[in-house]
Backbone as a ProteinNet text record, in pm:
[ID]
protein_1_A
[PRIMARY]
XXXXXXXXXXXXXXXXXXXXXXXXXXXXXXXXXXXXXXXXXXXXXXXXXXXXXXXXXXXXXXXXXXXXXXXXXXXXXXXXXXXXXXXXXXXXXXXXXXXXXXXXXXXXXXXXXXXXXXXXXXXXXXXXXXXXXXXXXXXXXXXXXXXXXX
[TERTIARY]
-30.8	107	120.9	91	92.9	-62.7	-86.4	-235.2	-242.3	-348.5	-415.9	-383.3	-348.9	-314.9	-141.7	-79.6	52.2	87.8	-22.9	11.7	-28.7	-142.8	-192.2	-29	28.2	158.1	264.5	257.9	408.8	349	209.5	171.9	177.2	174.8	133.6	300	389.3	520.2	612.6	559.1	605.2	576	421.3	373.3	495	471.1	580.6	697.5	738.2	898.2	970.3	892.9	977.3	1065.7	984.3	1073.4	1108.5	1248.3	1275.8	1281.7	1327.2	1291.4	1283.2	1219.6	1235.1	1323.1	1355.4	1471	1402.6	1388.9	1299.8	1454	1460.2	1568.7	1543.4	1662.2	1706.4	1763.9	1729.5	1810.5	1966.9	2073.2	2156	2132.7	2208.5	2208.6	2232	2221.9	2272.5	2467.6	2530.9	2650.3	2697.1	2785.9	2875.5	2965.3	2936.2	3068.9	3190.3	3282.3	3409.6	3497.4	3481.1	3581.4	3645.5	3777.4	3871.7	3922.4	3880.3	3956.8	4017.4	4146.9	4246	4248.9	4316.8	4314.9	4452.1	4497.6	4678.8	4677.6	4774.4	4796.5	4864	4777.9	4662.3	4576.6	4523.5	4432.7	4341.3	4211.4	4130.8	4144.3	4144.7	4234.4	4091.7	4044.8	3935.1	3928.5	3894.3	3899	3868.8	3787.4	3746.9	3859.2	3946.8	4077.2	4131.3	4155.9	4239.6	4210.9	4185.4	4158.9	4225.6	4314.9	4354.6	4304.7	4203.3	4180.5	4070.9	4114	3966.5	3873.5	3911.2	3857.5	3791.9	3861.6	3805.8	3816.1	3685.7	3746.3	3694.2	3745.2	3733	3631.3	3563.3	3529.6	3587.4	3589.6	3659.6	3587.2	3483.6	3416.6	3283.6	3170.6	3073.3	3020.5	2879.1	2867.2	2696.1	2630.3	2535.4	2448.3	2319.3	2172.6	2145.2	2126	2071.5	2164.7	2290.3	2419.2	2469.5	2447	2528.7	2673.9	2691.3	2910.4	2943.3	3023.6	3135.5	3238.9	3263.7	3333.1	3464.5	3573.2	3690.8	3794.1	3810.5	3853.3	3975.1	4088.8	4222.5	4323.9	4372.3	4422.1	4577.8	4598.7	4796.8	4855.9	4806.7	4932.9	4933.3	4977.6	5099.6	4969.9	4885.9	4810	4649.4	4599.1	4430.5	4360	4237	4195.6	4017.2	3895.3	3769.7	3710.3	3644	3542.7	3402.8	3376.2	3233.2	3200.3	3053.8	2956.5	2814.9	2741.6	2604.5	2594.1	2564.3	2628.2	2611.3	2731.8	2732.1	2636.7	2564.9	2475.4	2346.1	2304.9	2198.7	2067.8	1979.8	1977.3	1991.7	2160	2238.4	2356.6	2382	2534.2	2652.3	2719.1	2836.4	2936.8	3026.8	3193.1	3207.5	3353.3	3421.9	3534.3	3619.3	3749	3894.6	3918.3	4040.4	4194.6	4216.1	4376.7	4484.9	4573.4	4696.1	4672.7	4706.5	4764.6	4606	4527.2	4388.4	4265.7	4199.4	4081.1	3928.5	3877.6	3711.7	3631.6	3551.6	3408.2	3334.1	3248.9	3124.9	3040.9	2936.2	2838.6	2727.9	2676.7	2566.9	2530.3	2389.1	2331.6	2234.3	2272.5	2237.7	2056.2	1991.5	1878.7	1753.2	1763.9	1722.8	1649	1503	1406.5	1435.4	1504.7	1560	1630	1720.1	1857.2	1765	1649.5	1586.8	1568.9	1515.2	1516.8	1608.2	1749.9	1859.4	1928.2	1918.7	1962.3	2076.6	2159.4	2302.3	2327.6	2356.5	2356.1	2481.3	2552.6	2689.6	2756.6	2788.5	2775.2	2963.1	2993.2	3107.2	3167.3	3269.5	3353.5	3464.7	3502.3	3561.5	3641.2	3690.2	3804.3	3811.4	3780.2	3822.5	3935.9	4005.9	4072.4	4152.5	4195.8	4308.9	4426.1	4486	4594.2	4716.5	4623	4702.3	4766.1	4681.2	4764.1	4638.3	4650.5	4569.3	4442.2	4498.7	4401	4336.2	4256.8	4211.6	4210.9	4211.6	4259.8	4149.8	4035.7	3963.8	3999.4	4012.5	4104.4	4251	4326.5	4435.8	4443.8	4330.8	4242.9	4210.9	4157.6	4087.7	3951.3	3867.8	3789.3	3747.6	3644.8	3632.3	3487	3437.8	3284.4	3314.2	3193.4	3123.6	3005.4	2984.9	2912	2749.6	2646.2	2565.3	2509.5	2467.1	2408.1	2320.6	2289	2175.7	2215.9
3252.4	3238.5	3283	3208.3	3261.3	3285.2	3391.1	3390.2	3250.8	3234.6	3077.7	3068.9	3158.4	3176.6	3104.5	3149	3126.6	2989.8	2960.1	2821.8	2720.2	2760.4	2650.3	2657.4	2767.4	2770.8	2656.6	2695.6	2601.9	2461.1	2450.4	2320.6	2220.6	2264.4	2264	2247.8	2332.7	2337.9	2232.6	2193.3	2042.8	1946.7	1937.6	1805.8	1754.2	1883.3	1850.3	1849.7	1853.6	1851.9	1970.6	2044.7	2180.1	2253.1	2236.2	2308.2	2160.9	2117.5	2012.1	2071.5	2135.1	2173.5	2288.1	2366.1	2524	2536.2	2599.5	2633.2	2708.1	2644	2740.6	2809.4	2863.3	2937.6	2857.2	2768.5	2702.5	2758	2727.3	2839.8	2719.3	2789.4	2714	2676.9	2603.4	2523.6	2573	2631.6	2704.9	2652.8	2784.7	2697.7	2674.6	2548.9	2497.1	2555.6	2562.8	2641.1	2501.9	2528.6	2460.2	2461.1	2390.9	2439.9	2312.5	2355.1	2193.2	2219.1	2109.1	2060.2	1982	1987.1	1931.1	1891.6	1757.9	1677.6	1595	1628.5	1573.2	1527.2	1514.2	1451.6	1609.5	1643.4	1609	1783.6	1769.9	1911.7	1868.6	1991	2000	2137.1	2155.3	2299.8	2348.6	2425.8	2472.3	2665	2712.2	2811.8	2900.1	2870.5	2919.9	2990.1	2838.5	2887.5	2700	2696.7	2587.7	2544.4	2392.8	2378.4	2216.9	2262.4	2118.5	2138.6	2161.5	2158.9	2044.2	1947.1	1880.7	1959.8	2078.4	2131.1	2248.4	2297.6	2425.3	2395.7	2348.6	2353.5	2453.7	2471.9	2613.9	2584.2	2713.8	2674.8	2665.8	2593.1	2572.2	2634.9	2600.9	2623.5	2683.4	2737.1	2822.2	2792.9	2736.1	2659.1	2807	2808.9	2881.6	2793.6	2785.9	2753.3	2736.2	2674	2598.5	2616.9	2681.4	2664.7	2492.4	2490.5	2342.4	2353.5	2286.5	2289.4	2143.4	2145.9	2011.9	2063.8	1945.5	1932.2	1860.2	1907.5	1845.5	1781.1	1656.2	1649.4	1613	1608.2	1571.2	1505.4	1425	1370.8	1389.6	1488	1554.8	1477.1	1409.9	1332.8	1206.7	1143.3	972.8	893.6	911.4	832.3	811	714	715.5	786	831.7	907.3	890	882.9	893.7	1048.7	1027	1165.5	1139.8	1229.1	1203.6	1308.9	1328.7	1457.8	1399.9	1456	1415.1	1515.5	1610.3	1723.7	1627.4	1544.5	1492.9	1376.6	1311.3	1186.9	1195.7	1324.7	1343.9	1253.6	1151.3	1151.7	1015.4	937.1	818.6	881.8	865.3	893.3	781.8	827.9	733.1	753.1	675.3	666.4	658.9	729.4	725.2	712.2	611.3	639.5	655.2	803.9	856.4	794.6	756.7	711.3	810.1	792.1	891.9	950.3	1116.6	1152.2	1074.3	1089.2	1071.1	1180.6	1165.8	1272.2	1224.5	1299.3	1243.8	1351.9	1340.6	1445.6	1396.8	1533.7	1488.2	1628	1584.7	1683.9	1737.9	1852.6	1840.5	1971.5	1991.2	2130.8	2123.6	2202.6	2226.2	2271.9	2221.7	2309.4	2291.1	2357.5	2364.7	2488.4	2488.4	2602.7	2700	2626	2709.5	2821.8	2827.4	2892.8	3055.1	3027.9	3117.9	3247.8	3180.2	3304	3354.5	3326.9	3332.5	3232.6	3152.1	3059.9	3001.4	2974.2	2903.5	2773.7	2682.3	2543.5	2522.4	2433.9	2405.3	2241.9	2184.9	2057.5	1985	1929.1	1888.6	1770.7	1806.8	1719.6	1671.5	1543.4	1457.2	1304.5	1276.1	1143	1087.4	935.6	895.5	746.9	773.6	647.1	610.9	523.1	493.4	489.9	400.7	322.7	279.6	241.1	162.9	246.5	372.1	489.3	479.3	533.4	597	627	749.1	868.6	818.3	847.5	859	982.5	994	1125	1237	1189.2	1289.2	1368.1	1305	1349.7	1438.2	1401.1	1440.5	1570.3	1644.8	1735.2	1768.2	1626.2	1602.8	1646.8	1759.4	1780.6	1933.6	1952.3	2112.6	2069.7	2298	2308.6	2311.4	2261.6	2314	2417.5	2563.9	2611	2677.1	2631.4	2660.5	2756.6	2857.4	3029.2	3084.4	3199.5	3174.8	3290.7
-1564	-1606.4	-1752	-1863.3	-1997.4	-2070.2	-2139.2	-2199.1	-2273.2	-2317.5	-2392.1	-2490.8	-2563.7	-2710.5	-2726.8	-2600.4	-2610.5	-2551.3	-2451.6	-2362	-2494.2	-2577.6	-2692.6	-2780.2	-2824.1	-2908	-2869.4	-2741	-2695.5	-2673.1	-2646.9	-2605.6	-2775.8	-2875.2	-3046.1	-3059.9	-3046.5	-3045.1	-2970.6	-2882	-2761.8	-2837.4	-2845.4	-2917.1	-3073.7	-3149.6	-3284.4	-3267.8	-3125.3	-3097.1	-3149.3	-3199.3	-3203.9	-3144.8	-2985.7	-2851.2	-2788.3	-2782.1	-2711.1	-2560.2	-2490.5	-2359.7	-2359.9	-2207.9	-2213.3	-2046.5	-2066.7	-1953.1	-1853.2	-1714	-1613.9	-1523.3	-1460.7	-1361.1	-1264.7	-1249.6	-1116.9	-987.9	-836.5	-772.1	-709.8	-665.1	-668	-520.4	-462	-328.7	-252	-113.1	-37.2	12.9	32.5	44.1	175.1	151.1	249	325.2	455.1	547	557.1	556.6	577.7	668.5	832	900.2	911.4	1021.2	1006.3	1139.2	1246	1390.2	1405.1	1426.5	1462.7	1626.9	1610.4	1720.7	1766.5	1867.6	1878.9	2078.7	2114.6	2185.7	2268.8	2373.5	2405.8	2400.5	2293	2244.8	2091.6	2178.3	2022.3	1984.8	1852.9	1799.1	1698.1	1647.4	1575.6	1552.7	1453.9	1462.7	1519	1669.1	1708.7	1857.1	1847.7	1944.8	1965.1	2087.1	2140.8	2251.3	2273.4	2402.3	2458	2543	2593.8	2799.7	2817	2996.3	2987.3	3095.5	3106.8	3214.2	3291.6	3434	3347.2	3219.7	3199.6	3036.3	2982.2	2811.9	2726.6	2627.2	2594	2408.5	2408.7	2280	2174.6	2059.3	1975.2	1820.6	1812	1695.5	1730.4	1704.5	1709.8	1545.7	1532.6	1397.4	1417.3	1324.5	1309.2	1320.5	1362.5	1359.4	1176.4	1197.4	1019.4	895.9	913.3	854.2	822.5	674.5	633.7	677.6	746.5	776.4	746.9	727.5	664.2	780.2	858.7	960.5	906.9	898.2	848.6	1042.8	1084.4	1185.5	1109.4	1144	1127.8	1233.5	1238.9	1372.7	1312.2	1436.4	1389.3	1481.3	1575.7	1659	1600.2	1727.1	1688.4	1766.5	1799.5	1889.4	1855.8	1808.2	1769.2	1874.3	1855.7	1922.2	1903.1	1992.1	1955.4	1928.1	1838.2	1833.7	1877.6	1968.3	2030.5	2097.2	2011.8	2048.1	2056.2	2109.3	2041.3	1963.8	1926	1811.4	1695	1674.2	1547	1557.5	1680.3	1628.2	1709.9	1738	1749.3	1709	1782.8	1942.1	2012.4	1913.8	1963.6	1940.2	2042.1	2073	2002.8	1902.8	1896.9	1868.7	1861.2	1892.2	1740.3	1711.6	1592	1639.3	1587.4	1618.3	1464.5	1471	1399.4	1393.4	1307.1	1376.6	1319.9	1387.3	1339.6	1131.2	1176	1014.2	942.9	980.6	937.7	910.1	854.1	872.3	842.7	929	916.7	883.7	751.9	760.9	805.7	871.6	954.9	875.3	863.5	740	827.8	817.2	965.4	917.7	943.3	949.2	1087.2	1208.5	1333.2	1314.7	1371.4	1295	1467.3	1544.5	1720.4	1707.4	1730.3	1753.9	1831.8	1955.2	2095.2	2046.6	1917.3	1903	1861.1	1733.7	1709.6	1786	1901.9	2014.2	2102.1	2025.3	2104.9	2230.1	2258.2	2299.2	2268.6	2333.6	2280.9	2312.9	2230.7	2282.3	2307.1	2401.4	2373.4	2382.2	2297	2284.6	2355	2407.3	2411	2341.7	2303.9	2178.8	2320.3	2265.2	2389.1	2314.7	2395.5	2343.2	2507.6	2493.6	2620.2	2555.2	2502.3	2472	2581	2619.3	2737.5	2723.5	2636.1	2601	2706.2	2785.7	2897.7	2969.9	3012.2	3100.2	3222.8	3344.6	3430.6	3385.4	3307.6	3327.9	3166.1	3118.1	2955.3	2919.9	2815.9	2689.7	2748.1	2765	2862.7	2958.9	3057.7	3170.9	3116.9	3016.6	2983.9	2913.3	2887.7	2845	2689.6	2608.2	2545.6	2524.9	2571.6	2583	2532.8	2459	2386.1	2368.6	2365.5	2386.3	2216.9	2140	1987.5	2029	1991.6	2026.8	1891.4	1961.8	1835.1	1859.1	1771.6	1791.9	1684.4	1747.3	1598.1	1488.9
[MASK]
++++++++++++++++++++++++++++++++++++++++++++++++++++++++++++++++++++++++++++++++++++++++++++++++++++++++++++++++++++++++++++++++++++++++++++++++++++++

């Protein structure tokens, strides 16, 4: 790294407090992707498109293989609603529940060996709340793919 002559200088120069620090090159953090899904009565919305079918749900978002994303959820309707993936609680599944004109981050970097070799995972995002109807928000077509890729 430095000849002896120079490592003895700065080491002589430290000791007398001469050089209070030396500045090494830091690298910065890799950055944050930012997307935001919206959630209403009865659809999940994401940049990827729109999906209100429970028979046929459509993808919404497509996140990269080892990409940090900040998941912005937003709840635009009048009605609370659950968020639930294993996606986000990988490998316990759990319930969040959003209430109206609300928003939830969910922070996550996808990181699956499978994807490397091309493989696509596809996780489903879902709401089964009831509220004293028949069918639950599931059924009502509450339901969208998150898709991971490499």
């Amino acid at each position: 790294m430095f000849p002896n002559a120079v490592r003895n200088v700065l080491f002589f120069a430290l000791t007398l407090g001469l050089i209070t620090a030396i500045s090494l090159p830091t690298l910065a953090p890799p950055p944050v992707k930012e997307i935001t899904i919206k959630v209403g009565e009865f659809f999940w919305e994401g940049p990827d498109g729109k999906s209100s079918s429970h028979d046929n749900p459509a993808v919404i978002a497509t996140l990269k293989n080892g990409e940090h994303v900040k998941i912005t959820i937003q709840n635009v309707g009048q009605l609370d609603h659950q968020i639930i993936s294993p996606l986000f609680s990988a490998p316990v599944e759990k319930v969040r529940v959003i209430k109206p004109r609300q928003k939830m981050i969910i922070d996550i970097t996808p990181n699956f060996r499978s994807v490397a070799d091309g493989t696509v995972f596809e996780f489903e995002l879902s709401c089964h709340m009831q509220h004293g109807t028949v069918y639950d928000h599931y059924f009502q077509g509450l339901r969208a793919i998150l898709r991971v890729a490499k």
